[in-house]
ZADO-1210 file (C-alpha; in nm, 4 decimals, padded with zeros to 6 digits):
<atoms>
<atom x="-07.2481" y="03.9344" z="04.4833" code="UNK" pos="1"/>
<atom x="-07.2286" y="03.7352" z="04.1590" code="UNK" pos="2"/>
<atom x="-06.8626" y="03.8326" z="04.1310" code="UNK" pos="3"/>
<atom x="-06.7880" y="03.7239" z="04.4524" code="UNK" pos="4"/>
<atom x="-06.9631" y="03.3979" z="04.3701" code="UNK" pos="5"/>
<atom x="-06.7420" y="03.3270" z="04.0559" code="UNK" pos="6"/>
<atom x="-06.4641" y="03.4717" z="04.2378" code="UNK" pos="7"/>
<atom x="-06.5072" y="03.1666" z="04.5394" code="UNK" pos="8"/>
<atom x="-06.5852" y="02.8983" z="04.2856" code="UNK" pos="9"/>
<atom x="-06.3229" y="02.9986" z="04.0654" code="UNK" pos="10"/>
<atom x="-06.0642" y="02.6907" z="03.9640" code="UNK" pos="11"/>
<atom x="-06.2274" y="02.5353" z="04.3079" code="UNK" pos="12"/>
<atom x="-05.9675" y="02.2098" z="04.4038" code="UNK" pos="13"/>
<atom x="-06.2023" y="01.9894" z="04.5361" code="UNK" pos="14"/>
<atom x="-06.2950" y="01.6309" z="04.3995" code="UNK" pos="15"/>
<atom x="-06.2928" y="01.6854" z="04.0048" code="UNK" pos="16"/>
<atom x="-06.5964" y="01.4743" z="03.9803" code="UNK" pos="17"/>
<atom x="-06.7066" y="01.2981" z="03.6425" code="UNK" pos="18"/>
<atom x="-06.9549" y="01.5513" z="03.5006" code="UNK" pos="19"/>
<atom x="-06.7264" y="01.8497" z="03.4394" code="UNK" pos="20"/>
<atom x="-06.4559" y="01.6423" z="03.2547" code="UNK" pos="21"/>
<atom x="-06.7448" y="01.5154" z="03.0755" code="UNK" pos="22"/>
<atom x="-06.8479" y="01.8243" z="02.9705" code="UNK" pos="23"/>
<atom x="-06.4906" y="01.9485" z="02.8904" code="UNK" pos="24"/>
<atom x="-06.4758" y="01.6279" z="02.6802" code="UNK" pos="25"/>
<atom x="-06.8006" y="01.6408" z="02.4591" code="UNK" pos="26"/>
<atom x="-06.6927" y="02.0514" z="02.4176" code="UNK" pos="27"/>
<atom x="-06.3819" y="01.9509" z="02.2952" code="UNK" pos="28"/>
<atom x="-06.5159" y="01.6675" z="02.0369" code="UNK" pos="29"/>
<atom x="-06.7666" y="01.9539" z="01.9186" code="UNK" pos="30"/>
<atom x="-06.4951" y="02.1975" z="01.8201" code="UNK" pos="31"/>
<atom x="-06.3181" y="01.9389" z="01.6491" code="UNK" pos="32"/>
<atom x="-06.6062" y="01.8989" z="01.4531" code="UNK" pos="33"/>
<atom x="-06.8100" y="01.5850" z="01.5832" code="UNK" pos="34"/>
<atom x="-07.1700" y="01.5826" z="01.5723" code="UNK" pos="35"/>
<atom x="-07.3232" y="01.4898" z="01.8360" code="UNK" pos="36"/>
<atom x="-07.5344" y="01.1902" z="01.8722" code="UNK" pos="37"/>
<atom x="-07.4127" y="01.0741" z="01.5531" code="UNK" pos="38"/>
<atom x="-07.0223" y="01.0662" z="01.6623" code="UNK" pos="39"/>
<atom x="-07.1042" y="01.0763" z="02.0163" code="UNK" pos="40"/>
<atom x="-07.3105" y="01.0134" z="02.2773" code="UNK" pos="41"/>
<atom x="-07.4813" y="01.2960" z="02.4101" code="UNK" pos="42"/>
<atom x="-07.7824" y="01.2432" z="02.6541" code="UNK" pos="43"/>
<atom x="-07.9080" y="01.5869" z="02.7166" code="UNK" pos="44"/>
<atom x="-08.1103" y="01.7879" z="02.4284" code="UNK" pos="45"/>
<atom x="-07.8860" y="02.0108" z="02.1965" code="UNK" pos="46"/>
<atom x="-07.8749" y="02.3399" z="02.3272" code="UNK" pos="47"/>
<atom x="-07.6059" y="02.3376" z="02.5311" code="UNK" pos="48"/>
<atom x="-07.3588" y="02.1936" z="02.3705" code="UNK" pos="49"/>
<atom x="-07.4311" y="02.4186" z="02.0592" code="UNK" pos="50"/>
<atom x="-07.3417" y="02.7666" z="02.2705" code="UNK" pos="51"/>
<atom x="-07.1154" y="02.6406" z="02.4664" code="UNK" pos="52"/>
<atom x="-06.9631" y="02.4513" z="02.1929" code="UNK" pos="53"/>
<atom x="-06.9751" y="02.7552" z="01.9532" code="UNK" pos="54"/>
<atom x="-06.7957" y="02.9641" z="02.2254" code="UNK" pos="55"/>
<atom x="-06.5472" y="02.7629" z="02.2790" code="UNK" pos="56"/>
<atom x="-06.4470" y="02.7918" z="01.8847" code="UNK" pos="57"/>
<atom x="-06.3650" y="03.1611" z="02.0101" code="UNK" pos="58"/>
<atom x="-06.2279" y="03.1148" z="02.3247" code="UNK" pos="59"/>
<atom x="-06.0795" y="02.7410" z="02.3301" code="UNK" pos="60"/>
<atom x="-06.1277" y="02.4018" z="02.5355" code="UNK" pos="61"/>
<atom x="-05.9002" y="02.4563" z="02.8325" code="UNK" pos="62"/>
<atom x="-06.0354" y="02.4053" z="03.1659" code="UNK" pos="63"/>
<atom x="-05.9950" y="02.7947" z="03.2654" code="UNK" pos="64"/>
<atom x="-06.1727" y="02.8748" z="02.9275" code="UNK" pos="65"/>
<atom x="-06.4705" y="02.6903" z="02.9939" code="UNK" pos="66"/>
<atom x="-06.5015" y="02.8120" z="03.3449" code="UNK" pos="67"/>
<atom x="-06.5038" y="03.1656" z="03.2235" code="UNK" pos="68"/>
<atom x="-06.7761" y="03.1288" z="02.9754" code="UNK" pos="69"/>
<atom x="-06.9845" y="02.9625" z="03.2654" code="UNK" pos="70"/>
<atom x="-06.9022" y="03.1838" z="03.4689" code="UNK" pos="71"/>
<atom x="-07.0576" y="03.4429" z="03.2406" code="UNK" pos="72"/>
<atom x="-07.3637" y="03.2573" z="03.1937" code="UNK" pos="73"/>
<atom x="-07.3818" y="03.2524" z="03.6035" code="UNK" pos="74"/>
<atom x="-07.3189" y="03.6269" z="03.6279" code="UNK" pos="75"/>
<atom x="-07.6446" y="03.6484" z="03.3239" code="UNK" pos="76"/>
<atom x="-07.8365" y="03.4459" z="03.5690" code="UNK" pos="77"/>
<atom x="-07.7859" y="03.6257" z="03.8631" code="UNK" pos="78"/>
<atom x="-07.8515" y="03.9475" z="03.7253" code="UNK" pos="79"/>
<atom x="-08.1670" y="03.8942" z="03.5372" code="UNK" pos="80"/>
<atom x="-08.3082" y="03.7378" z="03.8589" code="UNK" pos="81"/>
<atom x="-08.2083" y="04.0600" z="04.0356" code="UNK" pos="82"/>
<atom x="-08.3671" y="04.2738" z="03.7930" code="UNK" pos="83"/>
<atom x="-08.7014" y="04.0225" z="03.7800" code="UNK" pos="84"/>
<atom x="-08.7060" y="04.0598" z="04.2011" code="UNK" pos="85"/>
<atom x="-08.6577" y="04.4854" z="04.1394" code="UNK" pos="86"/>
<atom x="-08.9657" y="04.4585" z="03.9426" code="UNK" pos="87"/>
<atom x="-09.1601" y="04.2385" z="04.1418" code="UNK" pos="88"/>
<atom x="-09.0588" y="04.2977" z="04.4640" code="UNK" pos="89"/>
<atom x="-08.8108" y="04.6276" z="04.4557" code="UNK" pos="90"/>
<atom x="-08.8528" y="04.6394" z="04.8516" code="UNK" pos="91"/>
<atom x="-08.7208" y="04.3313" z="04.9333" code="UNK" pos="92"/>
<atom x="-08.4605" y="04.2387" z="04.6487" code="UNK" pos="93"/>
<atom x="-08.1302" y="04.2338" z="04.9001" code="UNK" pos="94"/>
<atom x="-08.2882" y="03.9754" z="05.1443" code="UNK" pos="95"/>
<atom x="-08.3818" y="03.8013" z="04.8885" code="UNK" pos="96"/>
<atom x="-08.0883" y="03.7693" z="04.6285" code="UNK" pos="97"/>
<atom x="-07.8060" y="03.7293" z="04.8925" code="UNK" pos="98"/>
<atom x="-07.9232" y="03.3953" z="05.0358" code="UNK" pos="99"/>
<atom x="-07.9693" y="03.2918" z="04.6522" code="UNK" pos="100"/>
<atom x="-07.6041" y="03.3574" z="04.6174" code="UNK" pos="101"/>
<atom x="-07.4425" y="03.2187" z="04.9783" code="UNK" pos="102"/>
<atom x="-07.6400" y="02.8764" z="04.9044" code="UNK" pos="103"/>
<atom x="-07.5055" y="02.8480" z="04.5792" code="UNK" pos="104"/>
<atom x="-07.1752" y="02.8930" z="04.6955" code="UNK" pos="105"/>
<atom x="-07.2363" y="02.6243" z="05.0027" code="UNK" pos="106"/>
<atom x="-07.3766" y="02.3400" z="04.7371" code="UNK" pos="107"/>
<atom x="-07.0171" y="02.4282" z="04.5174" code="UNK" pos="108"/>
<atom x="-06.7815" y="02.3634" z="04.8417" code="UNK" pos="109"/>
<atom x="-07.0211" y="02.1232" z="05.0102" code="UNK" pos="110"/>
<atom x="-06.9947" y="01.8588" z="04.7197" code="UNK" pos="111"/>
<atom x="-06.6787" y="01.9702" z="04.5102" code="UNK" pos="112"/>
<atom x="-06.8311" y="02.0581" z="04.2109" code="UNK" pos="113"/>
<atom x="-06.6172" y="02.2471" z="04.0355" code="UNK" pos="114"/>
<atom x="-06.8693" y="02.4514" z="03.7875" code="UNK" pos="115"/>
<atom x="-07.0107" y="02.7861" z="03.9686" code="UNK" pos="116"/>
<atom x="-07.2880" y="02.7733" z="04.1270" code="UNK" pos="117"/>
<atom x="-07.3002" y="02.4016" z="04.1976" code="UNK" pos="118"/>
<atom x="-07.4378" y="02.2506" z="03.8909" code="UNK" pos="119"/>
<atom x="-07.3409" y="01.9566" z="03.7365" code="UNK" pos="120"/>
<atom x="-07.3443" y="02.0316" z="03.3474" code="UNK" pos="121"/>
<atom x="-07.3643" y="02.3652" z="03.1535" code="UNK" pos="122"/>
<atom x="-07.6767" y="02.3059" z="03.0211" code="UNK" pos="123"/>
<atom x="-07.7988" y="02.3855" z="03.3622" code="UNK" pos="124"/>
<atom x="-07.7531" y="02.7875" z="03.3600" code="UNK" pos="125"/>
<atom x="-07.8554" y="02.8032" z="02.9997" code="UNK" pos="126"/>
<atom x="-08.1800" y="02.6361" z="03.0360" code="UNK" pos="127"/>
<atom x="-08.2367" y="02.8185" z="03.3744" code="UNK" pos="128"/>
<atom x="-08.1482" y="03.1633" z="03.2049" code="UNK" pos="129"/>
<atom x="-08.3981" y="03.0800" z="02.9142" code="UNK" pos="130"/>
<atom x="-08.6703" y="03.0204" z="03.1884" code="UNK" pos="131"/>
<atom x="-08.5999" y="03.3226" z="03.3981" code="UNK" pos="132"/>
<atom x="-08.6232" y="03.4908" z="03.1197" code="UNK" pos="133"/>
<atom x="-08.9758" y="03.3512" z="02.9999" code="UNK" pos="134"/>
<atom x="-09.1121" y="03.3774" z="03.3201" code="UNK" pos="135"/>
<atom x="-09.0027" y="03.7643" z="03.3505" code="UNK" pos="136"/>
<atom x="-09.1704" y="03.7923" z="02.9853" code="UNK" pos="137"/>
<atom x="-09.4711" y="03.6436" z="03.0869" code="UNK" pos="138"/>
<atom x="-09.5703" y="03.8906" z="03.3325" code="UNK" pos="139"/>
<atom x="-09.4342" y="04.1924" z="03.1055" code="UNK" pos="140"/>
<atom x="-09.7002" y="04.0240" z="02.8322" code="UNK" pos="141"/>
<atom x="-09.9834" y="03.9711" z="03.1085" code="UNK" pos="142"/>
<atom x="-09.9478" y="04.3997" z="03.1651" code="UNK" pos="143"/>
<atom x="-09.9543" y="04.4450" z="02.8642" code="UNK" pos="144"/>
<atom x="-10.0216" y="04.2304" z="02.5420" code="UNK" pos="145"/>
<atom x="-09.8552" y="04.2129" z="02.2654" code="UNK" pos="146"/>
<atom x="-09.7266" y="04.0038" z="02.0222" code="UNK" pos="147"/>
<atom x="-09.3755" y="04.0721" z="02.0109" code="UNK" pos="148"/>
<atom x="-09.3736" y="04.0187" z="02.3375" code="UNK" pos="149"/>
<atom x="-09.5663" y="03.6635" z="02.3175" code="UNK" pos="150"/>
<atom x="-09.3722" y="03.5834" z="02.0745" code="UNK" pos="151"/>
<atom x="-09.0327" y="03.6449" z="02.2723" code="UNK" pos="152"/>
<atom x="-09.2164" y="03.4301" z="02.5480" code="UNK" pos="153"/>
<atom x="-09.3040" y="03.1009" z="02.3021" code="UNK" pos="154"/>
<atom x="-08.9340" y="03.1490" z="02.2187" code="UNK" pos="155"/>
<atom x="-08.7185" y="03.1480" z="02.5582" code="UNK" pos="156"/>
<atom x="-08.9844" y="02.8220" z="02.6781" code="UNK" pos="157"/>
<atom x="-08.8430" y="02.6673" z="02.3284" code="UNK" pos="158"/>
<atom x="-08.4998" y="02.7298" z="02.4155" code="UNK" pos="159"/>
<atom x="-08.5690" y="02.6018" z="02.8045" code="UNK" pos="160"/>
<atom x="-08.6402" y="02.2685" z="02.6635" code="UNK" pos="161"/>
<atom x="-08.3678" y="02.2131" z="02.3847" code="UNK" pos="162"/>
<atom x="-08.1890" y="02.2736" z="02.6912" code="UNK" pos="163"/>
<atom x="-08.1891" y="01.9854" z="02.9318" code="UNK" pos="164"/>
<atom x="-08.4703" y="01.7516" z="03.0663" code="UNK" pos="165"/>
<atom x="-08.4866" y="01.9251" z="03.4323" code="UNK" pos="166"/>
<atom x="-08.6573" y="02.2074" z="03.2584" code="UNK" pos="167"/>
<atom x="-08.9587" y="02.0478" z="03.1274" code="UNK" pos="168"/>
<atom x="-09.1804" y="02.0653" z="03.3722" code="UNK" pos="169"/>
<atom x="-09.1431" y="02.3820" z="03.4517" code="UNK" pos="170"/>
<atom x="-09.1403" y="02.5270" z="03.0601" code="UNK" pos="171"/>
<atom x="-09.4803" y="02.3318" z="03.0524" code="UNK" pos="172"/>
<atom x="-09.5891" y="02.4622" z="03.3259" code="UNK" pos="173"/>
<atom x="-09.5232" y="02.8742" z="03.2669" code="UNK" pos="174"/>
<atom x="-09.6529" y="02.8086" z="02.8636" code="UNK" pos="175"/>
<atom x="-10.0075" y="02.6703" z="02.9998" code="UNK" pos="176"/>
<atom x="-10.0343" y="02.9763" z="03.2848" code="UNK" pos="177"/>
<atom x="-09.9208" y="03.1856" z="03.0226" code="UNK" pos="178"/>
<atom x="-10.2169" y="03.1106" z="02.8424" code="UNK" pos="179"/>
<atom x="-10.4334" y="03.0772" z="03.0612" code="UNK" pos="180"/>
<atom x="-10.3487" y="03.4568" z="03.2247" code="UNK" pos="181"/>
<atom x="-10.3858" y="03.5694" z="02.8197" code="UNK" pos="182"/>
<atom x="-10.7350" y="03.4302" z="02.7815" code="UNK" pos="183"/>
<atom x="-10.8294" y="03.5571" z="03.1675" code="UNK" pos="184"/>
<atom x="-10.7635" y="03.8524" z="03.0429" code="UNK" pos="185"/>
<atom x="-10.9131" y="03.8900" z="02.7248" code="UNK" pos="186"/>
<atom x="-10.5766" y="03.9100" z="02.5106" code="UNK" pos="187"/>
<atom x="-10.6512" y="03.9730" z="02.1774" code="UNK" pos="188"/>
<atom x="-10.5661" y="03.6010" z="01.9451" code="UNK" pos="189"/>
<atom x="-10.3070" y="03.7148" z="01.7560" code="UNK" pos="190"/>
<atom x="-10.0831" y="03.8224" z="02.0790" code="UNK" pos="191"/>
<atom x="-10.1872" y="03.4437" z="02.2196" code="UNK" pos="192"/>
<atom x="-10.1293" y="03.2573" z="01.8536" code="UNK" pos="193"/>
<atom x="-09.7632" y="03.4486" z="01.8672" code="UNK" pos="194"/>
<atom x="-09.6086" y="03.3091" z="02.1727" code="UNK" pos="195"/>
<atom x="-09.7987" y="02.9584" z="02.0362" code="UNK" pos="196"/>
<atom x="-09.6113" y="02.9994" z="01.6705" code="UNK" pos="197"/>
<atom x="-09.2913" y="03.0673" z="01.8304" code="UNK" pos="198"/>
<atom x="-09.2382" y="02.8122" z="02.0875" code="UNK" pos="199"/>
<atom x="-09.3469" y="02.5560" z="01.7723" code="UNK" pos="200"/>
<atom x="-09.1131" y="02.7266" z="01.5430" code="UNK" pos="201"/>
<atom x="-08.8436" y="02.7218" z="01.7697" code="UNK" pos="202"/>
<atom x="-08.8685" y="02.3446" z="01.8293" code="UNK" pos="203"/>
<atom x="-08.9027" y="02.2270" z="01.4999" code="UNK" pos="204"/>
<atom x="-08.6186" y="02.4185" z="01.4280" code="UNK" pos="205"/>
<atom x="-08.3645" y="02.2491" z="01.6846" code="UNK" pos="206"/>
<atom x="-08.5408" y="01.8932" z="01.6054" code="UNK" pos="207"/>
<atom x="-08.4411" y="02.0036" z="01.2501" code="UNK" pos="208"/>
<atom x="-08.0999" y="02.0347" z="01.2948" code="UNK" pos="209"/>
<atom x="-08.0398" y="01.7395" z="01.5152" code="UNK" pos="210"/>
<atom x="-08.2017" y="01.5287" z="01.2321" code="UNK" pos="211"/>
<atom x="-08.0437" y="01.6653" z="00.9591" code="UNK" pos="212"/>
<atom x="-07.6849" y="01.5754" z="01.1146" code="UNK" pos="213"/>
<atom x="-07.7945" y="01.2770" z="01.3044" code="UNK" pos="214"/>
<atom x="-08.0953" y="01.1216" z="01.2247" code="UNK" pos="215"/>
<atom x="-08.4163" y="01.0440" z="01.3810" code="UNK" pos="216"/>
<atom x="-08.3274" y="00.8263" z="01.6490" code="UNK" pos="217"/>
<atom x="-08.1528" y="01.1056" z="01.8864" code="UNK" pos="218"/>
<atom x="-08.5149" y="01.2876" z="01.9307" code="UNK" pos="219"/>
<atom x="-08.6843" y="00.9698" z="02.0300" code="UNK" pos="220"/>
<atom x="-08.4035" y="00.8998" z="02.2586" code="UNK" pos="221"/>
<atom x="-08.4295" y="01.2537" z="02.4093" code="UNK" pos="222"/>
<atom x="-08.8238" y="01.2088" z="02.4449" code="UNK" pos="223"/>
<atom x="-08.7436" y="00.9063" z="02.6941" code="UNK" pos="224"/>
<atom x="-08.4903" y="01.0780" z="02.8589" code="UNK" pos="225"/>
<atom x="-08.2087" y="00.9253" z="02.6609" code="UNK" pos="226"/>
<atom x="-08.2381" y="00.5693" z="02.7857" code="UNK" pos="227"/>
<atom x="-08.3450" y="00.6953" z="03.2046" code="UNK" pos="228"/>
<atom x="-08.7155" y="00.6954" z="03.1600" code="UNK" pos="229"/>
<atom x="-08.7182" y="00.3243" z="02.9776" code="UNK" pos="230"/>
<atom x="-08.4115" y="00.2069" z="03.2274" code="UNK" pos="231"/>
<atom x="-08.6935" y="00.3060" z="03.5316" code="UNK" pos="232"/>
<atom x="-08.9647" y="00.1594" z="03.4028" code="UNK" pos="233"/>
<atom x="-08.8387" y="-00.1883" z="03.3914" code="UNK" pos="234"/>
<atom x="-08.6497" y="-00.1198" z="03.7226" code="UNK" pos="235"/>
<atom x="-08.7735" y="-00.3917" z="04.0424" code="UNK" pos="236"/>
<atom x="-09.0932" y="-00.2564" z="04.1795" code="UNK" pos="237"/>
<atom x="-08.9847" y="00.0197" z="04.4926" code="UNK" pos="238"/>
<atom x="-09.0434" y="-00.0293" z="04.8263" code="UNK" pos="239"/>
<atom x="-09.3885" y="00.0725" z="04.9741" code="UNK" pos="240"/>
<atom x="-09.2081" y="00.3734" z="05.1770" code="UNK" pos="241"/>
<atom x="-09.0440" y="00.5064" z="04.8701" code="UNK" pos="242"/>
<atom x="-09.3799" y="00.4927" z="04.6644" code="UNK" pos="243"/>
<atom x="-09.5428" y="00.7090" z="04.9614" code="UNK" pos="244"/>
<atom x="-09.2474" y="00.9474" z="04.9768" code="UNK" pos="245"/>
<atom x="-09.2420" y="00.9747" z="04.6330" code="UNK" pos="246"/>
<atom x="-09.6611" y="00.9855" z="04.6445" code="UNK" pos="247"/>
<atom x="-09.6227" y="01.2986" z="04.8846" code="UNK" pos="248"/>
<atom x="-09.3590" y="01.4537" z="04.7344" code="UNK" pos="249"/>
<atom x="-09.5100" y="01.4645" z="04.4040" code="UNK" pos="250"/>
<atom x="-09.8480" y="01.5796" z="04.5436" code="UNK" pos="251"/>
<atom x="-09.7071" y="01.9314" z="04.7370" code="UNK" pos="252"/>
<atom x="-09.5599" y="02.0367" z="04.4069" code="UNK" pos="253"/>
<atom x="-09.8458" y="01.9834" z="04.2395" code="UNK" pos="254"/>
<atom x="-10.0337" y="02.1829" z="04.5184" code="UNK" pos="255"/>
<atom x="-09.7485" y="02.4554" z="04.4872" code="UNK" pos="256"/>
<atom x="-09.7864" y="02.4935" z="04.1281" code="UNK" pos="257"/>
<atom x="-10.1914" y="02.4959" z="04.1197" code="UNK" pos="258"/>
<atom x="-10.1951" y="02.7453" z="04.4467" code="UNK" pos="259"/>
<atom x="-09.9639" y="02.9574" z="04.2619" code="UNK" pos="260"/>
<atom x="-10.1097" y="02.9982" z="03.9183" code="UNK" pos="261"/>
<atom x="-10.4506" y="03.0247" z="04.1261" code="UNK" pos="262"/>
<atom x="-10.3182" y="03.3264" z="04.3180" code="UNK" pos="263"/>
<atom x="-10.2097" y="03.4708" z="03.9981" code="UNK" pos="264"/>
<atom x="-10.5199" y="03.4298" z="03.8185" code="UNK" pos="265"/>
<atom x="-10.7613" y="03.5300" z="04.1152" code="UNK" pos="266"/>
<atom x="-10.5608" y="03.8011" z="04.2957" code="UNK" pos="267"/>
<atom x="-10.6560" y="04.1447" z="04.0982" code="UNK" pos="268"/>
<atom x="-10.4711" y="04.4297" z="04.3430" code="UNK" pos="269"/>
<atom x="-10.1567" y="04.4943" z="04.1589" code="UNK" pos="270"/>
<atom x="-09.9341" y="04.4456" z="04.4376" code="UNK" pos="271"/>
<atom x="-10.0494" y="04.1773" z="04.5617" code="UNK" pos="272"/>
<atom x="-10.0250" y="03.9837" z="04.1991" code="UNK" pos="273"/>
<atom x="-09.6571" y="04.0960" z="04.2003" code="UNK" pos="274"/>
<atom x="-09.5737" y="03.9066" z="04.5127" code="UNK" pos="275"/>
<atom x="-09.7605" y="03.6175" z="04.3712" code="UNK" pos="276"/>
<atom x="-09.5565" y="03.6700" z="04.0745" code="UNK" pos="277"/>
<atom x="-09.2541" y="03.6603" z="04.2340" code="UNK" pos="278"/>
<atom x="-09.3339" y="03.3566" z="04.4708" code="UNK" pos="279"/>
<atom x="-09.4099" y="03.1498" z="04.1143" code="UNK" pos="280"/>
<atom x="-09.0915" y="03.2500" z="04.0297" code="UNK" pos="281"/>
<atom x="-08.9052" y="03.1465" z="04.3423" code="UNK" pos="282"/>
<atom x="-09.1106" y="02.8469" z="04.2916" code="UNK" pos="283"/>
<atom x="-08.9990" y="02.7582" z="03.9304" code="UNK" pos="284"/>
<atom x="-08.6341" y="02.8134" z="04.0414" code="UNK" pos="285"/>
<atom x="-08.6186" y="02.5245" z="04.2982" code="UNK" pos="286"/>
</atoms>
């Protein structure tokens, strides 16, 4: 199914819309050897950019290039929530994983973008691969605890969010149920202090590097959202409807995400905890 999802995205000729030949841009400055922030502006956090980037040095900056590489990041994402769903749920994966992949392909034709899947910037499957792959960690490490396996954990949520801002709240979100679950259960410290060292370790080493080549002002920017979160703030006050929308909104995911890490904390047949496991995970993937 993922094939056939590259396969109908593939060099797609609808409206080539600003973010891809952004992206195809800020790759190509990279190879030439730019630094970002410092010799260009860059608004998302550095992940990205560095394995895509880094990639490209093998495989080049053309358009059909790039797509290929995403593409494989796509197919990576796609499998690995297949396998997560056969673990969880092994009854159930098909009618689960099929609508995944016809949606995706609706979203890609429905509003021209031309990257698989429908995303607007690369940084979109890597972060979302790092957070699969956390959250499929997480329960492996709630089974059984152990520090490698923490420690694997602290660093895929690292890697979520030197990957783009959309990720946040969800990385937050899995590293405090992760927790949680750990102390629930009585994890020994050392498998808990772990997945704490390396999600630390792994940030300070990407705000390391981005300093070291471009200074301190970057990370600030990245901490307000590059310029959004200060350009909202000082936005006109919104209308009274749009406060309440946003009001409601706001509340049912926080609902979603408390009912969810309550089901997983409470429920104790096995079963049972793997469909709540699997429902977080549907949850942190829209």
């Amino acid at each position: 199914m993922a094939l056939l999802h590259a396969i109908a995205v593939w060099r797609y000729g609808g409206l080539f819309w600003g973010d891809h030949g952004r992206w195809l841009f800020l790759v190509t400055r990279f190879v030439a050897g730019d630094v970002p922030y410092r010799d260009f502006t860059f608004t998302n956090p550095p992940l990205a950019l560095w394995v895509v980037g880094g990639l490209a040095h093998l495989f080049g900056t053309s358009y059909g290039a790039l797509s290929a590489i995403m593409c494989g990041f796509y197919l990576l994402n796609f499998a690995v929530f297949v396998l997560a769903l056969r673990r969880l749920v092994p009854d159930i994966v098909l009618p689960i994983a099929a609508p995944s992949v016809l949606f995706s392909v609706a979203l890609a034709c429905r509003h021209g973008v031309t990257l698989p899947a429908g995303t607007d910037s690369p940084a979109g499957p890597i972060g979302f691969l790092c957070l699969q792959l956390a959250a499929w960690l997480v329960l492996e490490t709630i089974e059984s605890p152990m520090p490698g396996r923490s420690a694997m954990v602290g660093l895929f949520l690292g890697l979520t969010i030197l990957s783009k801002h959309d990720f946040w709240p969800p990385a937050i979100l899995l590293a405090v149920a992760s927790v949680m679950m750990l102390v629930r259960r009585d994890a020994p410290t050392r498998t808990i202090a772990a997945g704490i060292a390396a999600f630390v370790a792994t940030l300070a080493i990407g705000i390391g590097i981005t300093v070291a080549h471009a200074g301190v002002a970057p990370v600030a920017a990245m901490l307000l959202g590059s310029g959004r979160a200060l350009e909202i703030a000082v936005r006109a006050t919104p209308s009274l409807e749009r406060m309440t929308a946003e009001l409601a909104s706001t509340s049912a995911l926080i609902l979603t995400a408390v009912t969810a890490l309550w089901l997983c904390l409470a429920i104790r047949d096995r079963t049972a905890a793997r469909w709540a496991g699997a429902m977080m995970l549907i949850f942190l993937a829209t």
